[in-house]
N, C-alpha and C positions, 0 to 999 in steps of 0.2 A: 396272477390270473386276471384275464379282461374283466371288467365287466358287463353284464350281459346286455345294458343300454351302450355302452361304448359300443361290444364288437358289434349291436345290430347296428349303431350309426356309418361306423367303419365297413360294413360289407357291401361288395357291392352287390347292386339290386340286380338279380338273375328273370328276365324276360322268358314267358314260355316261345317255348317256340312254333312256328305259325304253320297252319295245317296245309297250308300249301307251298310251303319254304321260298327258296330263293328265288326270282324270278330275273334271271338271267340273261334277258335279249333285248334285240332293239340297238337303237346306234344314242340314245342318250345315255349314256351311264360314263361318260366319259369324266374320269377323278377333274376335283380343281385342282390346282398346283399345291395350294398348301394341304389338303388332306392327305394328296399324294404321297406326302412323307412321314417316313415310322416314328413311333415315340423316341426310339435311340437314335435314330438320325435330329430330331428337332432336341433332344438332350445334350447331344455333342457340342452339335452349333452354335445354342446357346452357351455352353459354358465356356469353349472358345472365347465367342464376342464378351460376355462378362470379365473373362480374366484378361482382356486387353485391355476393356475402361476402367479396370478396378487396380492396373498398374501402378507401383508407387515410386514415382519421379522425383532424383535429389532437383530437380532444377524447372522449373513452369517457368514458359514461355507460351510463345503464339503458337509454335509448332504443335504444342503438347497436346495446348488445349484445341488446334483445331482436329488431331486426333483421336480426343475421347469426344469432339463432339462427332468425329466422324464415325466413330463405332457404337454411340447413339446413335444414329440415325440409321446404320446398317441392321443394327437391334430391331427397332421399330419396321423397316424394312423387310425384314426375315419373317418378322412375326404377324406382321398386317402383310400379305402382298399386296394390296386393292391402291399401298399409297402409291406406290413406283409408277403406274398407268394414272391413277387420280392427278399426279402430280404433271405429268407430262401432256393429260389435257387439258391442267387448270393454264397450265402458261401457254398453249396454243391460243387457247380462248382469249387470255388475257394480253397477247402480242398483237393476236387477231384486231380485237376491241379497240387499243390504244391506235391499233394503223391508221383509224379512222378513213381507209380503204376499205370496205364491204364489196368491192367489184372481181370479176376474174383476174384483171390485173396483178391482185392481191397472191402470192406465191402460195397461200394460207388458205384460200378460199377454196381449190381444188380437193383440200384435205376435208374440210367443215361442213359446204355446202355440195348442193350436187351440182356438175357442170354442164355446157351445152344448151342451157337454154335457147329456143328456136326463138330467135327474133319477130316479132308482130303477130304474134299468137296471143291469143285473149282465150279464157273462158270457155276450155282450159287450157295453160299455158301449157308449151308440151317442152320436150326434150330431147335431145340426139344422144348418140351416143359417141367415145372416145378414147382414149387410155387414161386419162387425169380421171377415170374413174376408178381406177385401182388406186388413187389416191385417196378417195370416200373409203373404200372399202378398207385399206391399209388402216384410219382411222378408226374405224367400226371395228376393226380385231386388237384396236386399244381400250376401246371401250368394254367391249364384251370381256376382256382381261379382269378390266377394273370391276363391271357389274356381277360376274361369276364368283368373284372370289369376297367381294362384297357381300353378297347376298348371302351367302354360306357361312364366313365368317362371323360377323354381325347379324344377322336378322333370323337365319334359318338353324342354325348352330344353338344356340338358345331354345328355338322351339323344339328340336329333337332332343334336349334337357328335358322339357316343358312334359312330354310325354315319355320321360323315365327312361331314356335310351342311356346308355352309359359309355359302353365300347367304343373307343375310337373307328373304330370300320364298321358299327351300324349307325354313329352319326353322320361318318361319312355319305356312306351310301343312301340315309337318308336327306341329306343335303343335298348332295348330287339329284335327288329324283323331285323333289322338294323347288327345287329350282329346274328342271326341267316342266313341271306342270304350270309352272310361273311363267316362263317364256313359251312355252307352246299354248299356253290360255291367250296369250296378247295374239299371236302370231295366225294362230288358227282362224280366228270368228275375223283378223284383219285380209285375210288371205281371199276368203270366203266373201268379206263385202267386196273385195275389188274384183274377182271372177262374176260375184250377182252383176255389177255394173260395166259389165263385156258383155259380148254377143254368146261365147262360149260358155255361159251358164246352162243348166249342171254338168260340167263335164261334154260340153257338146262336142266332141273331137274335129267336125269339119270343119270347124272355125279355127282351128289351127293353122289352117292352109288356105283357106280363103281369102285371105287378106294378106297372106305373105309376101314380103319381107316384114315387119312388125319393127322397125326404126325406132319410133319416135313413140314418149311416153307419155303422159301424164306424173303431174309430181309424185303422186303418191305411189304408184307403179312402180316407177323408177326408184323409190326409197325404198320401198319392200323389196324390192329383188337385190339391191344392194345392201342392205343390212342385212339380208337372209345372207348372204354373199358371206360380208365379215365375220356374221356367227357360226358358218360352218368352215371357214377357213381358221379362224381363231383354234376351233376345238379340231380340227387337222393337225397344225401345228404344235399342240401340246398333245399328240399322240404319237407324230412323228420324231419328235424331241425326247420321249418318253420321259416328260416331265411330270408324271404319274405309275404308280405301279402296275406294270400292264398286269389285267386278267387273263381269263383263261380263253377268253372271244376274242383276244387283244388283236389277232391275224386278221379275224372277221370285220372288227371295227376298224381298223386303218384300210382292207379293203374298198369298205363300204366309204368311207369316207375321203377318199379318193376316188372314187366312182361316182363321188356326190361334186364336190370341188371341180372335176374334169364335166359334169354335166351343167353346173350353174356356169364356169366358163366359157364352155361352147356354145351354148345355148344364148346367152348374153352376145357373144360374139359376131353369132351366124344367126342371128336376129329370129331363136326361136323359141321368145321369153314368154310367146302367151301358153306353148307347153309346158315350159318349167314353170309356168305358175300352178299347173295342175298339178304337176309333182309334188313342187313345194308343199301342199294343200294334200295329197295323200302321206307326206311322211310327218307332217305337223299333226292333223289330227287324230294318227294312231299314237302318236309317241306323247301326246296329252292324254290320254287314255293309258297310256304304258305306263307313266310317269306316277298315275293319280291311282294304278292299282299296286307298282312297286311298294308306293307310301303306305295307300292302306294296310300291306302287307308288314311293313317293319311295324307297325305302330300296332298291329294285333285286335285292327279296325273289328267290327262282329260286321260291316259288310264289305268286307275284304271282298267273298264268294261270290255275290249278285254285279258288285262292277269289274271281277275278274273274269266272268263271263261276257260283261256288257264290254271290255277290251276284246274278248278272242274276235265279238262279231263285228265291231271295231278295225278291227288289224287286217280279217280276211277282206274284210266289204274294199279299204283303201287301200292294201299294201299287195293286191293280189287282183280283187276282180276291176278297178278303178285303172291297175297299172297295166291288167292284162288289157284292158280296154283301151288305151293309150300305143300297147304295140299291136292292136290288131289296127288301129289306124296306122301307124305308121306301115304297115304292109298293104293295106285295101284300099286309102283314102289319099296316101302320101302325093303323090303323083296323079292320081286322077281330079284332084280338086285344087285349082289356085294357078299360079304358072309353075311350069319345071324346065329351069333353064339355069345353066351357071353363067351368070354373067359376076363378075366381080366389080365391074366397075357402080353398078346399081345394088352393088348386095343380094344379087338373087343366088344361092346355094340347094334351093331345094332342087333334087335331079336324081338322077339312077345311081352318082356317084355318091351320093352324099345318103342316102336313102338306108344301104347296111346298116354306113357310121354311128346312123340315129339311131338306130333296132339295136345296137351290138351293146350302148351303153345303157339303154335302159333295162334291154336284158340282164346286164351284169348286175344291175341293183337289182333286179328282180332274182336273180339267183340268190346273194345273200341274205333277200328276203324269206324266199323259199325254207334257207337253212333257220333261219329263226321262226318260222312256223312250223317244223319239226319240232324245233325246242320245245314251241309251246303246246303242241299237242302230247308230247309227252309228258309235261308238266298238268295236262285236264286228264289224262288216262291215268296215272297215281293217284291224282287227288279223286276222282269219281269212281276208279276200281279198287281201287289198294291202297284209299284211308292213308296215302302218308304221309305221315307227322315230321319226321326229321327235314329238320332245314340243313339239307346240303349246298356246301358250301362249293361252289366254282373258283372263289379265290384262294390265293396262295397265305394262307395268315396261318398265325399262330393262334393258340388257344390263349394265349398270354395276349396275345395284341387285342384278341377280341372280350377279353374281359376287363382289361385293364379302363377305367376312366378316362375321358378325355381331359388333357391337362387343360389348366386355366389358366390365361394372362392379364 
């Protein structure tokens, strides 16, 4: 028979469950790669790679030994993702470094720095734009590889210990959201100072078009829109790839985020980044609010309820009347204010042709907005009419996955 300090050591610690349950919308909740996979998937792999290093050879040579060092380091690999991206920018950096070329010339520089700088520009120095900028960005969804699965692993993983979480898919998911308030806190008040120091503060839609074509940036402009670039293509890519377990919104979110990827492209493209800044700045600061009430929610915060309200007014004010504001310009303001002419040789695109194009994709993100403000009015009508307590579950798990401990390495 146990005894009864063993089996309480041994049990694991059972969480009530939160009176507003799961809170299942928004486009951050996208898995990191390694949470993405089940305890019997990360059980197999590892005892695979073990029974290869732990092989007992009549005969060590060079061969032998650079194959157990090789299935070391696939080991380490499997288990950290963060090194494979770490590693592939510590030697750009460090190729970069030793070139002792810091100029465009440099094959490296395209990737590291941003390019096109406009020659005899002072104060502030500005910037064109190019293709070797999809080489910044190409870079920025290495990096974002590396700080995602970073921050989860090591830093965030731990703190959801920290607050007694146990289940491998509620550490998850509090990692996941954990790190969505982390980068949407940088991202949001940085978005927000660079629209104050434009014309277009708060939201002034005519200055859209007033000034257009919109070419040439300032650095910092130019690095915001391009990291925002890589972090939403990085989290594309590992949706597309289904290199996490899709949920149950899995349709909705590869939607949304290709509607998101095709608007930062175009908009970069057809030189109409001072709108996607406003974008950018309505889906950043709901989804830091999304982010910061999902957490309170696993963690069984006591005020979960005051900033799960302070999200709903949140979400509707930027994801709805900020965007519906955005296409009622692009219908009343588009064409009456700025030039409208397609010239391509000068980059002018704004015009009657081009005019739908713009309306059609911001609509479509505002559609699958629309469907996640359903959600969540359904989620305030339970919990303010009908007291419900069960946290229902959207995802596909087991009662064993969700009880079960996160293994340790």
């Amino acid at each position: 028979m146990t005894p009864p300090a063993a089996a309480k050591k041994n049990a694991v610690v059972r969480r009530r469950h939160s009176s507003v349950g799961k809170i299942d919308v928004g486009d951050n909740s996208v898995h990191g790669i390694h949470s993405g996979r089940t305890n019997k998937d990360i059980t197999a792999a590892e005892a695979e790679q073990k029974r290869h290093l732990n092989e007992v050879t009549s005969d060590i040579n060079d061969t032998v030994v650079f194959q157990k060092l090789y299935y070391s380091v696939k080991i380490l690999c499997y288990r950290y993702i963060w090194l494979v991206p770490l590693a592939i920018m510590f030697s750009m950096n460090l190729v970069y470094f030793l070139s002792n070329n810091y100029t465009p010339s440099n094959p490296l520089h395209r990737f590291l720095c941003l390019s096109y700088q406009i020659p005899g520009t002072h104060d502030p120095v500005k910037y064109d734009k190019g293709w070797m900028d999809f080489c910044f960005v190409g870079y920025m969804m290495i990096f974002f590889t590396f700080l995602r699965e970073f921050m989860m692993q090591v830093v965030l993983r731990p703190l959801a210990q920290y607050f007694g979480l146990q289940s491998k898919s509620k550490i998850s998911r509090f990692t996941e959201q954990t790190y969505a308030v982390f980068y949407y806190g940088i991202t949001s008040p940085l978005g927000l100072y660079i629209m104050k120091n434009s014309p277009m503060w708060f939201f002034k839609t005519s200055e859209f078009y007033r000034l257009y074509p919109h070419r040439q940036h300032e650095w910092l402009f130019k690095f915001y829109y391009l990291f925002q670039a890589g972090f939403w293509s990085q989290q594309a890519v590992v949706l597309l790839l289904q290199l996490e377990k899709p949920r149950k919104d899995f349709k909705e979110l590869v939607y949304h985020h290709i509607v998101t990827v095709l608007l930062i492209s175009l908009s970069y493209m057809f030189n109409y980044t001072w709108m996607g800044l406003a974008i950018y700045i309505t889906m950043d600061v709901s989804d830091f609010f999304l982010g910061l009430s999902k957490t309170l929610n696993y963690i069984n915060s006591p005020v979960e309820m005051p900033f799960l309200a302070l999200f709903v007014v949140v979400w509707v004010y930027t994801r709805h009347w900020l965007n519906l504001k955005i296409l009622w310009s692009v219908i009343f303001e588009y064409l009456q204010i700025g030039p409208s002419v397609l010239d391509f040789k000068t980059q002018q695109y704004k015009c009657i042709i081009s005019q739908p194009m713009v309306f059609t994709l911001i609509m479509a993100l505002q559609l699958v907005n629309m469907y996640w403000l359903f959600l969540i009015c359904r989620i305030m009508v339970r919990v303010l009419f009908y007291n419900i307590k069960k946290d229902e579950r959207s995802d596909s798990e087991s009662d064993q996955d969700q009880e079960q401990p996160q293994p340790h390495h």
